[in-house]
mmCIF file of the C-alpha atoms, coordinates in Angstrom:
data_MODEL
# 
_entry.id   MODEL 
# 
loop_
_atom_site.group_PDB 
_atom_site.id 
_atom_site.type_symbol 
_atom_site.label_atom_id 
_atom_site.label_alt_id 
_atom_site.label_comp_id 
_atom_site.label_asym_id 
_atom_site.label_entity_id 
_atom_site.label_seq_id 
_atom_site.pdbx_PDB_ins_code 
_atom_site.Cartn_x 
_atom_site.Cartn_y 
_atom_site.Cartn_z 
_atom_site.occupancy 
_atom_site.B_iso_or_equiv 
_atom_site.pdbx_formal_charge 
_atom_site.auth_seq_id 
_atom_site.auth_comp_id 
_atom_site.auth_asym_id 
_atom_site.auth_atom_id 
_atom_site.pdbx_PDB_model_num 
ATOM 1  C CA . UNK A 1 1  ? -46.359 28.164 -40.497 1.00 0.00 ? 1  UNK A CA 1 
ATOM 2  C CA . UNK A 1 2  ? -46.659 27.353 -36.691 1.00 0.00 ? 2  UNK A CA 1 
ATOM 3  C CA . UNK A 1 3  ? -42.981 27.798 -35.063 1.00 0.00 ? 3  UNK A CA 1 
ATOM 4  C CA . UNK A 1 4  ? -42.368 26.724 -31.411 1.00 0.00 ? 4  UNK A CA 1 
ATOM 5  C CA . UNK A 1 5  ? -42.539 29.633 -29.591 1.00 0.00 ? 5  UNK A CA 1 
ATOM 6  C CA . UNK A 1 6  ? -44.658 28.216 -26.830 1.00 0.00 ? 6  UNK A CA 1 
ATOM 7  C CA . UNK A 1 7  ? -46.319 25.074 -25.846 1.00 0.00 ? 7  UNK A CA 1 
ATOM 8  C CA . UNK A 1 8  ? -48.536 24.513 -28.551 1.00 0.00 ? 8  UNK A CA 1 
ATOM 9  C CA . UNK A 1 9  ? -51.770 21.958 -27.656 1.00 0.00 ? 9  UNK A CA 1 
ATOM 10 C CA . UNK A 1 10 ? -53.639 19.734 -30.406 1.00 0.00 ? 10 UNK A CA 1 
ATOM 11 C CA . UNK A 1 11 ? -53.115 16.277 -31.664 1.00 0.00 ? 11 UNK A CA 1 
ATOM 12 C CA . UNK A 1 12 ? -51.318 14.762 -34.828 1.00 0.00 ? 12 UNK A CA 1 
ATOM 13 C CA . UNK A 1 13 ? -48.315 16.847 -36.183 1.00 0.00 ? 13 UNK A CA 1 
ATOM 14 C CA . UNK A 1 14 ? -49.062 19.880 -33.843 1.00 0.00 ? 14 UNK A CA 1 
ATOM 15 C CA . UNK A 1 15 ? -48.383 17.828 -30.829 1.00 0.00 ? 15 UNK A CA 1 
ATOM 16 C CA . UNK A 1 16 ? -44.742 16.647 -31.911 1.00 0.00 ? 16 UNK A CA 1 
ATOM 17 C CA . UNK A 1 17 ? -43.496 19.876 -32.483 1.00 0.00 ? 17 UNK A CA 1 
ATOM 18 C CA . UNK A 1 18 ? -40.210 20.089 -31.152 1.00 0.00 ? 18 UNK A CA 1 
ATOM 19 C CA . UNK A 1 19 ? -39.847 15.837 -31.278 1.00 0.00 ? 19 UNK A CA 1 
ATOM 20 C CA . UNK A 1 20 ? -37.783 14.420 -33.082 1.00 0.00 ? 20 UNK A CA 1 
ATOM 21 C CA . UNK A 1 21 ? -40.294 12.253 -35.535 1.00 0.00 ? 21 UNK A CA 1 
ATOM 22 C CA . UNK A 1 22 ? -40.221 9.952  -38.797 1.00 0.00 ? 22 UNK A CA 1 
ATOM 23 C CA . UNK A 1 23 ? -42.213 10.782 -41.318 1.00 0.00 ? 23 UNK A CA 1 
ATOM 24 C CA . UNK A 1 24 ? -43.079 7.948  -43.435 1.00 0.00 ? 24 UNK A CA 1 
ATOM 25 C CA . UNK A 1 25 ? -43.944 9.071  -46.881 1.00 0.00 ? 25 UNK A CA 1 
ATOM 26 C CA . UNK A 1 26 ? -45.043 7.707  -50.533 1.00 0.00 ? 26 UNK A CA 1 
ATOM 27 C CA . UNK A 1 27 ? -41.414 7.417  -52.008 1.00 0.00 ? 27 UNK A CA 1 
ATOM 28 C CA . UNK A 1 28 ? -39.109 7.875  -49.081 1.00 0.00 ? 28 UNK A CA 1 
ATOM 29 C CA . UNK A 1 29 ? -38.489 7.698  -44.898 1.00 0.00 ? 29 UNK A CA 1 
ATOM 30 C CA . UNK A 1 30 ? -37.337 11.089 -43.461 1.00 0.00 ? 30 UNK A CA 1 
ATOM 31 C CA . UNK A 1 31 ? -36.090 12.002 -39.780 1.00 0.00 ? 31 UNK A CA 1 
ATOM 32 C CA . UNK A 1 32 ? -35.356 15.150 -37.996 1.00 0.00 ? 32 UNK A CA 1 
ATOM 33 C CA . UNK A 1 33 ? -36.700 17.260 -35.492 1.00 0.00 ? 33 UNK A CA 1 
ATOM 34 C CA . UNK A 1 34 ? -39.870 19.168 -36.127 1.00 0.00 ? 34 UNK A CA 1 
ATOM 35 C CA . UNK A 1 35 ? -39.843 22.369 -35.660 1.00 0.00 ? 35 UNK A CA 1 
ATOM 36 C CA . UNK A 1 36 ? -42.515 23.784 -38.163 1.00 0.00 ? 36 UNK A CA 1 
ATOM 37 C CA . UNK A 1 37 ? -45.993 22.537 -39.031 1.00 0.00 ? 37 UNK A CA 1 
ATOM 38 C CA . UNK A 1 38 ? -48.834 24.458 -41.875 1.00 0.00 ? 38 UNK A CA 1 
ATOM 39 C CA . UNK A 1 39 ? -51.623 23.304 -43.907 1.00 0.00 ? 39 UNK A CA 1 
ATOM 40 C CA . UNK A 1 40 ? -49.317 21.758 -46.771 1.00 0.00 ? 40 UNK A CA 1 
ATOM 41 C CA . UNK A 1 41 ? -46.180 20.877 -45.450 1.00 0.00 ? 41 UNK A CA 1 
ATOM 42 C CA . UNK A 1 42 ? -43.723 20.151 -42.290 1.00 0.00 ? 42 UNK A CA 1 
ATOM 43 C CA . UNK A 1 43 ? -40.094 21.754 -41.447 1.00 0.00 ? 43 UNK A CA 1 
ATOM 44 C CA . UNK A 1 44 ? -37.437 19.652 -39.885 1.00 0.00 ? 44 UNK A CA 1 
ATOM 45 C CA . UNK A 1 45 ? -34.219 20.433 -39.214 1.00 0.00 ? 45 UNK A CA 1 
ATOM 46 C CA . UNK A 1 46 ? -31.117 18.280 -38.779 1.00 0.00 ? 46 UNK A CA 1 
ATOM 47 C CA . UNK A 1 47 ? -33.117 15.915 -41.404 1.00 0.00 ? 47 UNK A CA 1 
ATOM 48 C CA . UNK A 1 48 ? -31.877 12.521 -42.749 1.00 0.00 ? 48 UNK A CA 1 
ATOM 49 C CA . UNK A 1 49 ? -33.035 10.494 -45.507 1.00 0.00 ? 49 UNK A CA 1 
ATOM 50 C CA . UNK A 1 50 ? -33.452 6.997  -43.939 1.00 0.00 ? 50 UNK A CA 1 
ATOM 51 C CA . UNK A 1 51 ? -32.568 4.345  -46.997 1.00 0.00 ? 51 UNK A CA 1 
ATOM 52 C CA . UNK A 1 52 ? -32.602 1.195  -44.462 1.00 0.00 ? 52 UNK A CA 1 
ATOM 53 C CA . UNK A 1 53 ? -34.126 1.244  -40.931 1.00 0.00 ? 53 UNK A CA 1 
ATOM 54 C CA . UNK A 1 54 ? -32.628 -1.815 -39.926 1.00 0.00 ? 54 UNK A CA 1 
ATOM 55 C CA . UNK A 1 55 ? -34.652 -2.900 -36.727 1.00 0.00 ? 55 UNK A CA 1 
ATOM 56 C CA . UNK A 1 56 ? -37.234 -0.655 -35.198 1.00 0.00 ? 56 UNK A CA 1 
ATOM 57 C CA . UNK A 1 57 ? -36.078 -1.470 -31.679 1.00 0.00 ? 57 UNK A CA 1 
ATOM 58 C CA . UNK A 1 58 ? -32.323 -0.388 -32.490 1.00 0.00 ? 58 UNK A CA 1 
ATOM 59 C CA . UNK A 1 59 ? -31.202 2.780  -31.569 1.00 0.00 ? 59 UNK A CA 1 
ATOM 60 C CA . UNK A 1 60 ? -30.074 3.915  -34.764 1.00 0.00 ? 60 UNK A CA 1 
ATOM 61 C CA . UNK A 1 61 ? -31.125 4.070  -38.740 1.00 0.00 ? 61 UNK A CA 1 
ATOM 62 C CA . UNK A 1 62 ? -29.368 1.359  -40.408 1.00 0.00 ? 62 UNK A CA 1 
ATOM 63 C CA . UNK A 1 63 ? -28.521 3.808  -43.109 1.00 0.00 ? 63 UNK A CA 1 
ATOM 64 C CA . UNK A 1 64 ? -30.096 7.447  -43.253 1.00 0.00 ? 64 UNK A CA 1 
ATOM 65 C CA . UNK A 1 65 ? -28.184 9.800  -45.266 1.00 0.00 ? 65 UNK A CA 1 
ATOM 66 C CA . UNK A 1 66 ? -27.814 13.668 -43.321 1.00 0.00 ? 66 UNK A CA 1 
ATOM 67 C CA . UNK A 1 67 ? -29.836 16.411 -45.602 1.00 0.00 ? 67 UNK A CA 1 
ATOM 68 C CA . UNK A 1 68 ? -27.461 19.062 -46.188 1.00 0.00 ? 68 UNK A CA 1 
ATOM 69 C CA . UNK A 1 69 ? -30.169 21.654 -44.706 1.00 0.00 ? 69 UNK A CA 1 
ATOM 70 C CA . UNK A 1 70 ? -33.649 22.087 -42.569 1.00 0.00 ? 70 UNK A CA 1 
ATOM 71 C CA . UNK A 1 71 ? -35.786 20.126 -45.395 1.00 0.00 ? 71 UNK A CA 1 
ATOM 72 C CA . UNK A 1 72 ? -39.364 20.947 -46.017 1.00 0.00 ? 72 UNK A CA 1 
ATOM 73 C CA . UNK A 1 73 ? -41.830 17.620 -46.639 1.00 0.00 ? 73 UNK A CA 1 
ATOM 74 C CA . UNK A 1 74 ? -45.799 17.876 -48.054 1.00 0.00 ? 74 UNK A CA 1 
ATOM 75 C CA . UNK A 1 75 ? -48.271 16.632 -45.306 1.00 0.00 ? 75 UNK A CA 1 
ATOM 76 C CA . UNK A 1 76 ? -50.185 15.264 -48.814 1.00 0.00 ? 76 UNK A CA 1 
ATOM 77 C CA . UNK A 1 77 ? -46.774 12.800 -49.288 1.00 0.00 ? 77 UNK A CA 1 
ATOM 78 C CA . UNK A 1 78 ? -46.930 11.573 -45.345 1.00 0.00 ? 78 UNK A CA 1 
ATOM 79 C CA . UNK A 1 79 ? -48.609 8.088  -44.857 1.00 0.00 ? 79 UNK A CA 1 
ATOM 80 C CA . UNK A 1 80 ? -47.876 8.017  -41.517 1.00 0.00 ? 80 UNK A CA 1 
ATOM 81 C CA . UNK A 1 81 ? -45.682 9.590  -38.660 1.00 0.00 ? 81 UNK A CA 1 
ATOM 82 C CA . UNK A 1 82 ? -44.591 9.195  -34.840 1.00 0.00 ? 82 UNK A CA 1 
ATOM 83 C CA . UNK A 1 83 ? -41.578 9.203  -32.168 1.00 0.00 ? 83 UNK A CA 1 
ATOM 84 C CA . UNK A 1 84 ? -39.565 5.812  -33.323 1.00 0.00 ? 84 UNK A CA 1 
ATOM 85 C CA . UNK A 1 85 ? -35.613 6.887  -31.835 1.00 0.00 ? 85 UNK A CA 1 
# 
């Protein structure tokens, strides 16, 4: 697992380290700030479930539920991810 230590370069997942991201995924949305990143899964911490996004331009999830702990997601559920708030 890649921690943030120090600047790390690349592209994709590697390059938001430290973002705060959305992960779209098969079954669910999730949110939080990325702060680890290895071949079969990503680690956020202060993670939410998002169960409505409401707009994309808003500045906040319609509805995203707080994860009770840093929450672990497999890169092999992720359909797509980026910087949205």
């Amino acid at each position: 697992m890649k921690k943030i230590v120090e600047e790390v370069g690349g592209e994709g997942l590697d390059k938001l380290l430290g973002e705060r991201i959305t992960l779209f995924c098969v079954n669910y949305i999730y949110t939080g700030k990325l702060i680890g990143v290895n071949q079969t899964c990503v680690l956020l911490t202060d993670a939410s479930i998002v169960y409505e996004t409401g707009g994309f331009q808003d500045t906040h999830w319609k509805d995203a539920q707080p994860l009770p702990h840093d929450w672990y997601v497999q890169i092999s559920a992720v359909e797509s991810f980026g910087v949205i708030r």
